[in-house]
MARRO-698416 format. One line per 5 residues: their letters; for each residue z, x, y of N, C-alpha, C. Coordinates in steps of 0.001 Angstrom, whole numbers, plus 524288, in hexadecimal, padded with zeros to 5 digits. Atoms other than C-alpha are relative to their C-alpha. Example, Ala and Ser with C-alpha at 12.3 -4.5 7.8 and 13.67 -1.06 7.14 Angstrom:
as> 80000:8037A:7FB5A:81E78:8300C:7EE6C:80000:80384:804B0  7FFC4:7FCCC:7FB5A:81BE4:83566:7FBDC:802DA:7FCFE:80442
This chain:
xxxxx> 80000:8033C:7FB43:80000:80000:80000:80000:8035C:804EC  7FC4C:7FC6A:7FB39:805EE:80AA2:809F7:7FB9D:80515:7FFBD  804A0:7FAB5:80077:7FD41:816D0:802FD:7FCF6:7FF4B:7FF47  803EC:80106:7FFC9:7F19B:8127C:8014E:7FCFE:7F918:80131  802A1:806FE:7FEC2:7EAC4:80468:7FFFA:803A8:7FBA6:80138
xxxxx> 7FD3B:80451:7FE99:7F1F9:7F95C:804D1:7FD65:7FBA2:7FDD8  7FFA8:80349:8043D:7F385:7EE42:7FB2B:8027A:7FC2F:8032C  7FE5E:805A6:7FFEE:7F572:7DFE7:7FE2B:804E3:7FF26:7FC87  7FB15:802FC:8027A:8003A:7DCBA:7F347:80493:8048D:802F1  7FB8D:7FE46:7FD8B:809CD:7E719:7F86D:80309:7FEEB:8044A
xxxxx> 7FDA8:80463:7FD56:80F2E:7DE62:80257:806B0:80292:7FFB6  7FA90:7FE0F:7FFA8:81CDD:7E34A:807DD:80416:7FCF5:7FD96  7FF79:804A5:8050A:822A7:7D688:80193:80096:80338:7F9B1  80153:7FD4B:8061B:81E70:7DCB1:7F499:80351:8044B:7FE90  7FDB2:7FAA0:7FFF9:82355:7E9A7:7F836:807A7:80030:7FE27
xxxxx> 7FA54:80141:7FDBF:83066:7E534:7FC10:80122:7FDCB:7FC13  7FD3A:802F7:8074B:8332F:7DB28:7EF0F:80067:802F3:7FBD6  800B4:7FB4E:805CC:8303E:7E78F:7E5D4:80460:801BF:80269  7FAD0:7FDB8:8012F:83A23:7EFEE:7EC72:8049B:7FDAC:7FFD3  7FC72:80357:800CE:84417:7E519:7EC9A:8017B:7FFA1:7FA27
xxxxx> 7FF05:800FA:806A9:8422B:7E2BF:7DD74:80302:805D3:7FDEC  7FEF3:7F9F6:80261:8438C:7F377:7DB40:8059A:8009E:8036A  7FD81:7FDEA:7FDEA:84D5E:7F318:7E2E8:806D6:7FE14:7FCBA  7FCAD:80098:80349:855F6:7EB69:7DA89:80072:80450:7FA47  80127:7FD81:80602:8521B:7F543:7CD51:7FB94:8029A:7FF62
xxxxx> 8040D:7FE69:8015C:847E1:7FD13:7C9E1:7FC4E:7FAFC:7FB1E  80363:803AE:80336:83CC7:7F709:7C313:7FB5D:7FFA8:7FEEB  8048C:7FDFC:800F5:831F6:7F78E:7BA19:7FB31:7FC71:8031C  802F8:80238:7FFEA:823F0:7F48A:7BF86:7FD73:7F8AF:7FDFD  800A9:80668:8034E:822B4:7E8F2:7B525:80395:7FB7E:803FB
xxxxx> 7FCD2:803C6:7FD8B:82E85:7E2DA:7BA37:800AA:7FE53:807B2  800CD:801B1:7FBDB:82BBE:7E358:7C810:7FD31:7FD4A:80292  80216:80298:7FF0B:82060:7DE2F:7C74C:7FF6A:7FA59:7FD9B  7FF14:805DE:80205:8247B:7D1D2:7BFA4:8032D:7FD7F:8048A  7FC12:8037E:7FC0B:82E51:7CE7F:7CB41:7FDC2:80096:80307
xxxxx> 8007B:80162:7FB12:826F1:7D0C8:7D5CE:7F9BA:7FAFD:7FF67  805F4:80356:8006D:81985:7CA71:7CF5B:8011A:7FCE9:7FBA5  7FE6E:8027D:805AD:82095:7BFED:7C501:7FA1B:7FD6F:7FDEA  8047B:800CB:8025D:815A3:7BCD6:7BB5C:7FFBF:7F908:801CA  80084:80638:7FFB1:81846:7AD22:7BF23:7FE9E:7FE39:806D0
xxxxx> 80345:80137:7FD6C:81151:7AE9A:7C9E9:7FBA7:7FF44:7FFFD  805EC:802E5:8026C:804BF:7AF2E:7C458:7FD6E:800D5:80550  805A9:7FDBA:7FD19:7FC0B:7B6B8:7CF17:7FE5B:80228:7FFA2  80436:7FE3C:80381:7F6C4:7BDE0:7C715:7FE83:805CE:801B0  800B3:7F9DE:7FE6D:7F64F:7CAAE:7D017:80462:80099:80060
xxxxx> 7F9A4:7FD8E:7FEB3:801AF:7D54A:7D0A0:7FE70:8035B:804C9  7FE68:7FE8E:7FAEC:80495:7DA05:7DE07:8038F:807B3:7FF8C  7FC63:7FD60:7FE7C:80E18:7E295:7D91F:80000:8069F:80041  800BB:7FA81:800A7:80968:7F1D5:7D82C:7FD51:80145:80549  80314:7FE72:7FAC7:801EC:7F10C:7E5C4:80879:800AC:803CB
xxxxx> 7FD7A:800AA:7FBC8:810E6:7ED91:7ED42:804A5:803D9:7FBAC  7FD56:7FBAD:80390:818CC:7F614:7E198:7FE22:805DD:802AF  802E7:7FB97:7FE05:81001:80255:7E675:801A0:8003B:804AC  7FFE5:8003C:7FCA9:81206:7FE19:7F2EE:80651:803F7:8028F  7F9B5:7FE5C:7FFAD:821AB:7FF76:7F2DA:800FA:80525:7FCE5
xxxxx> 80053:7F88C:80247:81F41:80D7B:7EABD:7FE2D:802CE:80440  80352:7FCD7:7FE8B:81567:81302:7F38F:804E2:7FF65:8061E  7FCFA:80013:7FAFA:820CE:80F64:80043:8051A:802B0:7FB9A  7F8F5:7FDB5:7FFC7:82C60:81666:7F88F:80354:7FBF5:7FD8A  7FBF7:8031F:801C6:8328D:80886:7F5C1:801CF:7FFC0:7F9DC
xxxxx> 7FF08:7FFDB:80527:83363:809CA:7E6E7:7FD00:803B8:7FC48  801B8:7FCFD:80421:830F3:81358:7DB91:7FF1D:7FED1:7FC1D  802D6:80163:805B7:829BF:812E0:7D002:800C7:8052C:7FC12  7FF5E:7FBE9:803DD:82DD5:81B65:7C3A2:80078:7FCFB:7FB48  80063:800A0:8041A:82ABA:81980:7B5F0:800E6:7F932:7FE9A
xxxxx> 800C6:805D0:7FDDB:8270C:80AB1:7BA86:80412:7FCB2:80183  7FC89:8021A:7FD09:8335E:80922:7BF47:8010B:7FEF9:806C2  8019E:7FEA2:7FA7A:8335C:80596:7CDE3:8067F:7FEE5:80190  7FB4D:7FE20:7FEDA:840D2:808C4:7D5BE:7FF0F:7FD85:806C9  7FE84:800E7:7FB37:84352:80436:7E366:8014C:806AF:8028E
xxxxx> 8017A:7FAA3:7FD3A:83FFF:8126C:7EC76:8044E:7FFE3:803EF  7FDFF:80164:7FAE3:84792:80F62:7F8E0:8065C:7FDAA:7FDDC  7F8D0:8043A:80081:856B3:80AAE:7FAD0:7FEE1:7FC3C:802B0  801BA:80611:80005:857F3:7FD88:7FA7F:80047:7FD17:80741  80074:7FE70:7F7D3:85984:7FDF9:80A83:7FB65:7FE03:801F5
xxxxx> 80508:80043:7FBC9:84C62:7FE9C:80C54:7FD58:7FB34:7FD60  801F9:80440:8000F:847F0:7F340:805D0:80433:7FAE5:7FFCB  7FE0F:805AC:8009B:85267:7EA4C:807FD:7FE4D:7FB24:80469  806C1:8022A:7FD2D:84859:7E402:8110F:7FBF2:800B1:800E1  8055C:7FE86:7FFB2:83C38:7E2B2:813B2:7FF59:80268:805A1
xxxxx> 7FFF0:7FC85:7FC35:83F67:7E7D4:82041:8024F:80669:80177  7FF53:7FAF5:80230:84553:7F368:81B1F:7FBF7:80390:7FD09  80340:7FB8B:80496:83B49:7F7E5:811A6:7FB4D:7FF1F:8041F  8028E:7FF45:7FB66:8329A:7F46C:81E55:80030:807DF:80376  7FE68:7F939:7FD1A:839E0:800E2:825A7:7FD16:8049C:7FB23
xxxxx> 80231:7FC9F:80548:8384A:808F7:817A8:7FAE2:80007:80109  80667:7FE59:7FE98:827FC:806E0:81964:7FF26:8010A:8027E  801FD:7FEE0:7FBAA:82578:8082F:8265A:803EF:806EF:7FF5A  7FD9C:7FA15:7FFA5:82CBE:8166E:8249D:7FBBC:802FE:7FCFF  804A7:7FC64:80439:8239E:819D4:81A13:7FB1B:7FFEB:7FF90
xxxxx> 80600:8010D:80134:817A3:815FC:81D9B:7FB86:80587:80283  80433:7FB55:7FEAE:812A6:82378:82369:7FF74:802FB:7FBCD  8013E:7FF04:80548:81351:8273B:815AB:7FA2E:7FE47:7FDAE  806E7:80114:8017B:8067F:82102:8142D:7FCE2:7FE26:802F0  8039B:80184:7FDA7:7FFE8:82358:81EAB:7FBED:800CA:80151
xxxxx> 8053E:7FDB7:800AD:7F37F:82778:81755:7FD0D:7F8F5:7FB1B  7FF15:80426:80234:7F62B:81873:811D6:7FC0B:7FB44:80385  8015D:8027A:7FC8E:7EE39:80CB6:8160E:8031D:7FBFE:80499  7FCD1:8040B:7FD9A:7F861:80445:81B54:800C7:803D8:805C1  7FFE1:7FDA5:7FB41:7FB65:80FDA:824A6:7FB17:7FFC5:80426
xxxxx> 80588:7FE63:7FC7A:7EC6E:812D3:828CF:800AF:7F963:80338  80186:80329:7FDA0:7EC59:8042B:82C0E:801ED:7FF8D:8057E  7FC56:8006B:7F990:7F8C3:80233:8351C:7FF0E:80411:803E5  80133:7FDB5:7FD57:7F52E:80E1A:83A72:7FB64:7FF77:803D5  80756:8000F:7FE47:7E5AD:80BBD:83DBB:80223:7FAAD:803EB
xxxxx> 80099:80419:7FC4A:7EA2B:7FCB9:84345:803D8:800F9:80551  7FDF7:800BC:7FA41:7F54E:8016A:84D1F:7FAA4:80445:801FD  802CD:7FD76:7FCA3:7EB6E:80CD6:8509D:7FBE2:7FC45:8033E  80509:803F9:8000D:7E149:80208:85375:8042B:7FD99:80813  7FE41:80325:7F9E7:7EB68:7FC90:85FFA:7FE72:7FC56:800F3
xxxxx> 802C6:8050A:7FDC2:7E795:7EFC1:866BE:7FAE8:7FCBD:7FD29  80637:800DC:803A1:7D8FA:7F0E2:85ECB:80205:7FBDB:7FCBE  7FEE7:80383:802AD:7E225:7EB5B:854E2:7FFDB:7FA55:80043  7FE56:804B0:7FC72:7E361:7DEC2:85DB0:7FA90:7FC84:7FF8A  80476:800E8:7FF38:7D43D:7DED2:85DB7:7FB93:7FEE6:7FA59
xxxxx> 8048C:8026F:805AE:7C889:7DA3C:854CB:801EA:7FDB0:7FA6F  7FEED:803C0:80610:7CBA5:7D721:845E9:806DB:7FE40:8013C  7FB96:802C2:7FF27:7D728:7CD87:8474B:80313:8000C:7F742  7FD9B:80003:80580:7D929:7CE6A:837A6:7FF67:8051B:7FC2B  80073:7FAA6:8029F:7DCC7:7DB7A:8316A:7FE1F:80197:7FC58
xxxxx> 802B4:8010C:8037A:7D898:7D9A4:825C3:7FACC:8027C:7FFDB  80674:7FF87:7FD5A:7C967:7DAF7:82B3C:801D2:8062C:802F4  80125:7F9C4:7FF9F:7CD9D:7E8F9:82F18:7FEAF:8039C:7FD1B  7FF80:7FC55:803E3:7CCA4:7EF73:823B8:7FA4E:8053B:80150  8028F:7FCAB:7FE2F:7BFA8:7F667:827E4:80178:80443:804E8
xxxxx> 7FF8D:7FE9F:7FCE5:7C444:7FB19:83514:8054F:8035E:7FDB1  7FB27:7FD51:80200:7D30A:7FEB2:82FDF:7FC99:805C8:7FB1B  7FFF5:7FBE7:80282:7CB5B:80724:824CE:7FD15:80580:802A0  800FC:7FB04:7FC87:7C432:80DE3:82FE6:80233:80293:80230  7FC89:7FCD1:7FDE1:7CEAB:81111:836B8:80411:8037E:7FD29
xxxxx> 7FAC6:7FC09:80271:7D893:81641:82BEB:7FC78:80411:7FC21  80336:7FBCD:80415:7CC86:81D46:82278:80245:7FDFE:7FB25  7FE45:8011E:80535:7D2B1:81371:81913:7FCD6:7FB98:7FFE1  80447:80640:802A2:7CB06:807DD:80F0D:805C1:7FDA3:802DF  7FBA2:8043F:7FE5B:7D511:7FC94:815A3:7FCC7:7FBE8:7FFC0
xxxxx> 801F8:8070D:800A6:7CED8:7EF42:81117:804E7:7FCB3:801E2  7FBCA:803FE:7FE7C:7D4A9:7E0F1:813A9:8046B:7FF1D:7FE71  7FA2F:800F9:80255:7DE35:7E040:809A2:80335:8050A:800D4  7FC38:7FE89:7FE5E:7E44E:7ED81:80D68:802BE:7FF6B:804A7  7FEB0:80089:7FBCA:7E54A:7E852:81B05:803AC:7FAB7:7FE45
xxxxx> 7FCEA:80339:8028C:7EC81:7DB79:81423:8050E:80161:7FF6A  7FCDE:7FC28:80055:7F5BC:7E642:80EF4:8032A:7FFEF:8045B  7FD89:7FC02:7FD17:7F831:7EC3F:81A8C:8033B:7FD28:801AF  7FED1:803A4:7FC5D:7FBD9:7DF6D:821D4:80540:7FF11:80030  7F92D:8024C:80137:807C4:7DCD2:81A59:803C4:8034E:8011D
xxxxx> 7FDB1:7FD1A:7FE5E:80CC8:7EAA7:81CFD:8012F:7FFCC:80530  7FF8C:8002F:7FBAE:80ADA:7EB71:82A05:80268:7FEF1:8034E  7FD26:803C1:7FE43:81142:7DFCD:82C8E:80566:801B1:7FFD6  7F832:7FF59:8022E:81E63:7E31F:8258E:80279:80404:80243  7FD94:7FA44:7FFD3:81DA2:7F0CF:8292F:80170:7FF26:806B0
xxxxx> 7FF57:7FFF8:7F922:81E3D:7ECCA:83984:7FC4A:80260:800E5  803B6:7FDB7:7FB93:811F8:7F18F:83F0F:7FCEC:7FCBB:8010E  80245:8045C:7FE0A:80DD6:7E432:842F5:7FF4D:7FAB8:7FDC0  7FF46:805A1:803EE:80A6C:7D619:8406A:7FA21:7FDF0:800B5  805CE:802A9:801D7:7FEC1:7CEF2:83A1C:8007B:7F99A:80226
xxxxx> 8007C:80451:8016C:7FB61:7C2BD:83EB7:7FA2C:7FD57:7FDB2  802B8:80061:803ED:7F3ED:7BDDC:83366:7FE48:804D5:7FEA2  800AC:7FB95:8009F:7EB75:7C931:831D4:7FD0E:8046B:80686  7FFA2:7FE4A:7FA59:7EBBF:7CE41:84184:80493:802E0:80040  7FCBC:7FCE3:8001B:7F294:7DB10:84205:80295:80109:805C3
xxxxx> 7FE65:7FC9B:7FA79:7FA9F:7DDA4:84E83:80430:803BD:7FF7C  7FC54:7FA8A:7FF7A:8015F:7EBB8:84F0B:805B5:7FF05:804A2  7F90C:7FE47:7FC26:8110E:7EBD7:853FB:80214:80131:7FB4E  7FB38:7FDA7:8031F:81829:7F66A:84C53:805B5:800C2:80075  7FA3E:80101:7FE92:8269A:7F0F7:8505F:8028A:80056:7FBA4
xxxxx> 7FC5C:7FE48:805BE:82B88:7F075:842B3:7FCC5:8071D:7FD96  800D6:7FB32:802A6:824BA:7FD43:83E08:802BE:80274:8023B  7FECE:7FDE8:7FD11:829BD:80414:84955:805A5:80180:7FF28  7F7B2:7FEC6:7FF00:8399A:8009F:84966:8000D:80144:7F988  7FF1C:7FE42:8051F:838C5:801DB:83965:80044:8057F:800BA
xxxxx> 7FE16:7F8C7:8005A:834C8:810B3:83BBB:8018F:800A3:803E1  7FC43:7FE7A:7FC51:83DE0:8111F:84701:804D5:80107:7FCE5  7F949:80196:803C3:8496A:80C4F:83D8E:7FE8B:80490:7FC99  7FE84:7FBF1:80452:844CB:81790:8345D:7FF99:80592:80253  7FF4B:7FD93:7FCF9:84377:82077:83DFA:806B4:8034E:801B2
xxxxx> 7FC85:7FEB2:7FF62:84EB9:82AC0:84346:8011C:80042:80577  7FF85:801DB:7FA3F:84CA0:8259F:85137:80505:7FCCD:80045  7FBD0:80232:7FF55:859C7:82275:8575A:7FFEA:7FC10:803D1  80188:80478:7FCCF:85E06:816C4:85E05:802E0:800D6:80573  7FD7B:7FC63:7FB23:85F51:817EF:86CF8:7FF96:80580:801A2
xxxxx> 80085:7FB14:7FE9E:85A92:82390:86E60:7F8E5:7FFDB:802BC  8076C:802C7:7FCF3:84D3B:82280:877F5:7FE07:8071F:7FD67  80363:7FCAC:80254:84300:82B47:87282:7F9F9:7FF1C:8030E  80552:80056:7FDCF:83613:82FBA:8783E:7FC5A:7FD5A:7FB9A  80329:80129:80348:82AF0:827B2:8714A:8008D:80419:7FCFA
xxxxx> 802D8:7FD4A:8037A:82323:832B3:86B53:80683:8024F:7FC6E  7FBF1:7FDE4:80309:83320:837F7:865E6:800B4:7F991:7FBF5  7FE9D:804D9:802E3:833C6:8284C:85FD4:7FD34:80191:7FC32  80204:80046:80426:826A6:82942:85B16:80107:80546:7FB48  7FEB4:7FA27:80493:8298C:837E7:853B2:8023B:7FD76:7FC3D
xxxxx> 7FBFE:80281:8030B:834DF:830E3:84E03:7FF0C:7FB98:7FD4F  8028D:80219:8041B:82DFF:826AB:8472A:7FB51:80269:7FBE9  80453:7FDEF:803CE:823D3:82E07:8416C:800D6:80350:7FBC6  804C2:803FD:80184:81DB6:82D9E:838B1:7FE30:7FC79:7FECF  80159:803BF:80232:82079:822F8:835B6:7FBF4:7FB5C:803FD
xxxxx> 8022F:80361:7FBFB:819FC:81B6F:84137:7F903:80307:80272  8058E:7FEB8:80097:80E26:822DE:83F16:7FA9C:7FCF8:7FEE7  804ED:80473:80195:80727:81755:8396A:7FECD:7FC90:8059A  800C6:80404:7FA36:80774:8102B:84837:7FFFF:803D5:803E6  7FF7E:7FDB5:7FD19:80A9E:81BAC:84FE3:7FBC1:804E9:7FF7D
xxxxx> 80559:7FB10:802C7:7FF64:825E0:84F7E:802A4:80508:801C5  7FCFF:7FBCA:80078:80429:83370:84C79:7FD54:804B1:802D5  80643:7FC18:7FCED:7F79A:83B78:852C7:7FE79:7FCFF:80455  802CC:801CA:7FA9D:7F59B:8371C:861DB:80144:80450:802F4  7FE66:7FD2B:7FB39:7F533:83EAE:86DB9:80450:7FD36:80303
xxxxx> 7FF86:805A7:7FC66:7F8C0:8307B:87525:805B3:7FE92:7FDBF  7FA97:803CD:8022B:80646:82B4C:873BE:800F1:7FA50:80075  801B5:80362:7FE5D:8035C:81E29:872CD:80129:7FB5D:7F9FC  7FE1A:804A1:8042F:808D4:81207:86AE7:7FB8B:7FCD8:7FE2D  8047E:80499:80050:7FD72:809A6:863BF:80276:7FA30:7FFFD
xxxxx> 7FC81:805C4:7FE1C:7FEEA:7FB6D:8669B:803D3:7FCA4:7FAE6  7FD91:8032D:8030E:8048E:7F727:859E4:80657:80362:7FEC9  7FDB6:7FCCA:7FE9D:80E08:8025F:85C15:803D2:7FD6D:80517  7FF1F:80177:7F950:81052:7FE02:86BD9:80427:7FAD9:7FF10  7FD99:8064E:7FFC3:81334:7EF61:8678C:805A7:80060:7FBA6
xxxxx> 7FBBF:7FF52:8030B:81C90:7F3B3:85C1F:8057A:8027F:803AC  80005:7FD60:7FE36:82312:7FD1B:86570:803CF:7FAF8:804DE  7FDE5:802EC:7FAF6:824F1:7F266:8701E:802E5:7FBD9:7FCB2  7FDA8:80420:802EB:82A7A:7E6F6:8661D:8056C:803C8:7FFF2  7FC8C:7FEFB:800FA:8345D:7F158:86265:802B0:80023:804EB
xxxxx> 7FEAB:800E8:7FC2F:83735:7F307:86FD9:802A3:7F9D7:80312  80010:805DD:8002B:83687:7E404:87242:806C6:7FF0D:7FC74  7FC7A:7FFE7:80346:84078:7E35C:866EE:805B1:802FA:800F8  7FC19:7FCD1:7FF69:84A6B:7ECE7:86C87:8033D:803B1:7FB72  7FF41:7FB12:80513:8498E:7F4D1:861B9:7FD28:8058D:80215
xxxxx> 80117:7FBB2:7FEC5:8442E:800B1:869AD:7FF9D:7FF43:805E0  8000D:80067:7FB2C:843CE:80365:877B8:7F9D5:803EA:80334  80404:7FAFD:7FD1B:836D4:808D6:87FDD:80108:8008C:80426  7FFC5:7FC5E:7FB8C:83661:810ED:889E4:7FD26:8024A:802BF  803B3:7FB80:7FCC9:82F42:81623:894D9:80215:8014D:805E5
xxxxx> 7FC72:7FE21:7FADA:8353D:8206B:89C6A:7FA6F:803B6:80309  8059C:7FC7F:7FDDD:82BF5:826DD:8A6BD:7FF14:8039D:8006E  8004F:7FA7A:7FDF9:82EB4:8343F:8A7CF:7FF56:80319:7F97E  8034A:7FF58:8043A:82B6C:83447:89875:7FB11:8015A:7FF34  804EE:800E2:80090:8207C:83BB6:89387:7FE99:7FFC6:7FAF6
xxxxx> 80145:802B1:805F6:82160:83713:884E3:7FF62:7FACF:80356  8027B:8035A:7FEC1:81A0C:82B6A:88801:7FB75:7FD96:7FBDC  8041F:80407:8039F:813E7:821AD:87E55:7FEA5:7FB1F:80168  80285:80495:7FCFD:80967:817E9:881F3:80266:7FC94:7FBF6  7FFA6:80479:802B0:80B32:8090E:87C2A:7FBA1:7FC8A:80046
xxxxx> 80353:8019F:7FF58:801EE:80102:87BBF:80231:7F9CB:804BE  7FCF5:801E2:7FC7C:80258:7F900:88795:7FEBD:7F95A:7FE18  7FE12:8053A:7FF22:808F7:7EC22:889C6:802DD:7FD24:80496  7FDF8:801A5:7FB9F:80A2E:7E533:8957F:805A2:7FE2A:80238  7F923:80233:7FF2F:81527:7DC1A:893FF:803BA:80311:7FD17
xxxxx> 7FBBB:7FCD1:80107:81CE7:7E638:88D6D:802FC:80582:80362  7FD5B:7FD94:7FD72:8277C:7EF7B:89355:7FC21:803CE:7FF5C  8019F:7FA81:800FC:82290:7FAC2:88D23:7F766:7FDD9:7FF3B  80655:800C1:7FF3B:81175:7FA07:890D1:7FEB0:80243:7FE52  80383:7FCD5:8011C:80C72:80706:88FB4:80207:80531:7FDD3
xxxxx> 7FDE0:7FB00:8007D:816A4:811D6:88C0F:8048C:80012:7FF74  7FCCB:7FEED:80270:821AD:815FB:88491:80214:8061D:800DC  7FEB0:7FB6A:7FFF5:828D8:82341:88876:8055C:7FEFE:7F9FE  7FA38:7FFBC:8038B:8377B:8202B:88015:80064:7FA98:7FC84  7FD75:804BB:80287:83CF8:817BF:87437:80440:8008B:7FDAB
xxxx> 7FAFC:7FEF3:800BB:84915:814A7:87198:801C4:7FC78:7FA19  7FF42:80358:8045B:84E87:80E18:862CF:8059F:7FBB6:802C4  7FB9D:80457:7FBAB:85658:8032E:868B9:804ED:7FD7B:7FAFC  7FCFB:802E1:8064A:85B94:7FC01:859A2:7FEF2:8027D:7FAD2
């Protein structure tokens, strides 16, 4: 899902009910997949080795001598907003993966995103030009459900709009950024990376927020979960993408972790 092709049944849902089951006991293949796919359903397809792989290839569970083990302390999946934080930490781990090339290629894209094909889906040509990857419809299907869960925006129907507000404070919270303590941008961004490599581009001259970046960025702000700043005699200075009715328009010198 994460290292290479992105699969429709792996569904975070999916992900999340397997390590719940391992987490009570280890357990063979056979038997996991009788509880999560009981034969008296009668649909005739199994789901279960695309979203099994899935939760291997992230760390969440081990596989030995077809025994599979719960990977992680039970911490991190005792929600789905926990084992949320856990992915978004690990996802620069594969970011020779399609799921990365994508999120990456659509915040690079900025505003464009806003523009022409209204249903993502119908990108799959343009997305494989831009990442040098095959990306058809159903891995863009895939991607949708991640995306969503992981915080780097919201679908309506299949209309992608970029605000990384949950990606952002997740790798803040895993982050060793203290709270109350104002920090020059470019010292924030250091301190997330790499993990914020997939939205934040790691190779610019330009210090400059892309808009799905900008809008995440300002929600947290909005939220009083971070504080921006622009002091003038600053010359760490990062553009935003501008916004009229907002405090912060065009520029970011300091941020501060507020919660």
């Amino acid at each position: 899902m994460f290292g290479d092709k992105m699969v429709t049944p792996a569904i975070p849902e999916r992900v999340y009910a397997l390590c719940k089951l391992v987490e009570k006991g280890p357990a063979t293949n056979a038997d996991l997949r009788a509880r999560m796919e009981p034969d008296y359903l009668e649909n005739g397809t199994s789901y279960y080795a695309d979203y099994r792989n899935a939760a291997e290839e992230l760390g969440l569970i081990s596989i030995s001598d077809d025994l599979i083990s719960l990977a992680v302390d039970s911490k991190t999946i005792k929600t789905m907003d926990s084992m949320r934080v856990y992915i978004n930490g690990k996802l620069d781990n594969f970011n020779d993966g399609q799921f990365y090339a994508v999120t990456k290629a659509l915040f690079e894209k900025d505003t464009n995103i806003l523009k022409g094909e209204k249903n993502i889906a119908n990108m799959g040509p343009e997305l494989s030009q831009l990442t040098g990857l095959p990306v058809d419809a159903m891995a863009i299907r895939a991607w949708r459900f991640w995306v969503s869960y992981l915080g780097f925006g919201y679908l309506q129907d299949m209309f992608f709009i970029p605000n990384a507000k949950v990606f952002i404070w997740d790798v803040i919270c895993s982050s060793e950024l203290e709270k109350g303590k104002l920090y020059s941008v470019s010292d924030f961004v250091d301190a997330i990376r790499p993990a914020c490599n997939i939205v934040v581009n790691s190779i610019t001259a330009r210090q400059r927020f892309n808009y799905g970046v900008s809008n995440g960025l300002r929600a947290l702000y909005d939220s009083g979960l971070i504080k921006l700043q622009h002091i003038g005699d600053q010359k760490d200075m990062w553009e935003i993408y501008p916004m009229v009715a907002h405090p912060f328009n065009d520029s970011v010198t300091n941020i501060t972790i507020c919660k």
